[in-house]
C-alpha positions as CSV (number, residue, x, y, z in Angstrom):
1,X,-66.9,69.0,62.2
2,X,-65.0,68.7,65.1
3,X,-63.0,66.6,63.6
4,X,-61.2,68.9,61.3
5,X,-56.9,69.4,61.1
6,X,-55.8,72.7,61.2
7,X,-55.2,73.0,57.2
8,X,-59.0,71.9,57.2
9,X,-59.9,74.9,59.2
10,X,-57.7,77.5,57.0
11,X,-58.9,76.0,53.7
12,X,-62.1,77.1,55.0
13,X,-61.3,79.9,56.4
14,X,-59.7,81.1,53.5
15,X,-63.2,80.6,51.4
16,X,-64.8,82.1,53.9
17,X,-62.2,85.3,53.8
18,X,-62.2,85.4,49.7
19,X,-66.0,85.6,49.6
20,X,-66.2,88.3,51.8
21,X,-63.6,90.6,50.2
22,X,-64.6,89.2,47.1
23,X,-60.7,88.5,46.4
24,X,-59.8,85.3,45.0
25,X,-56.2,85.6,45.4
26,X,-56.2,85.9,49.1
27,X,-53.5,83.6,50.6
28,X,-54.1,82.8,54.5
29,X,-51.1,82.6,56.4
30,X,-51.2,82.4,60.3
31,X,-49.2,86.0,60.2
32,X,-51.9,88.1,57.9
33,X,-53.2,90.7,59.7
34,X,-56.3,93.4,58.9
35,X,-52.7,95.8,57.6
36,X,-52.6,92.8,55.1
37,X,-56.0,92.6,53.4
38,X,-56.9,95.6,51.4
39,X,-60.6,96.7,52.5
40,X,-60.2,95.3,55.5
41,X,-62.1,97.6,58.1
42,X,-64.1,97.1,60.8
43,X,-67.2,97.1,59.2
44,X,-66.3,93.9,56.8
45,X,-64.4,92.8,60.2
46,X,-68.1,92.4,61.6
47,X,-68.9,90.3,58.0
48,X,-66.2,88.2,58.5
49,X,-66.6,87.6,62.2
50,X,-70.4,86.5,61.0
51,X,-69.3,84.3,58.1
52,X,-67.1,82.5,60.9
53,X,-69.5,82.0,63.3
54,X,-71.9,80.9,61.0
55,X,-69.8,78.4,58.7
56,X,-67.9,76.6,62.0
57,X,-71.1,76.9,63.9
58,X,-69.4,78.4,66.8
59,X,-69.4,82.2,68.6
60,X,-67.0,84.2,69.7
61,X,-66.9,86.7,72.7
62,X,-66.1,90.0,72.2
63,X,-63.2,89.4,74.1
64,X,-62.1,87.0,71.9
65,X,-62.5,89.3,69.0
66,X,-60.3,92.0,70.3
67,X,-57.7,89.0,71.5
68,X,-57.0,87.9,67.9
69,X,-53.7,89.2,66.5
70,X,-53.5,87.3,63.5
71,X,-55.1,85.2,61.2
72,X,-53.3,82.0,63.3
73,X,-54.6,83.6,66.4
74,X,-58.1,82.8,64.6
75,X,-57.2,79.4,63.5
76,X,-56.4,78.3,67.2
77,X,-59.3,79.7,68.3
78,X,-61.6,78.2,66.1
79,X,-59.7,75.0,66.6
80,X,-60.1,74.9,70.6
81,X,-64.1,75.4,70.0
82,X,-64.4,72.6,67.8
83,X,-62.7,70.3,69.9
């Protein structure tokens, strides 16, 4: 796993983000923001947040959470705790 590029890590992400908005045309890009993704709220934001940690095996810190700008914010993040 901790082997993965960082298209690796979007490709899944982007499964991950189309399942739980249960949207299959959702296109990652490292600018996408919450503004971007209808139904985005903070309640699926908690889903999604869940989905991550549990598909990367890793956790995030609240501080982290509130950190992430973007959707490439994420990618870097989940990037640096798989390395």
């Amino acid at each position: 796993m901790s082997d993965m590029t960082r298209n690796e890590v979007q490709e899944q992400l982007q499964a991950i983000f189309r399942d739980v908005f249960d949207d299959e045309s959702i296109e990652l890009t490292d600018e996408m923001t919450a503004d971007d993704v209808e139904d985005w709220d903070s309640l699926s934001h908690i889903t999604l947040i869940h989905e991550i940690e549990a598909a990367f095996n890793i956790r995030f810190t609240t501080k982290e959470i509130i950190a992430s700008k973007n959707v490439g914010e994420f990618i870097d993040m989940i990037e640096r705790k798989l390395s």
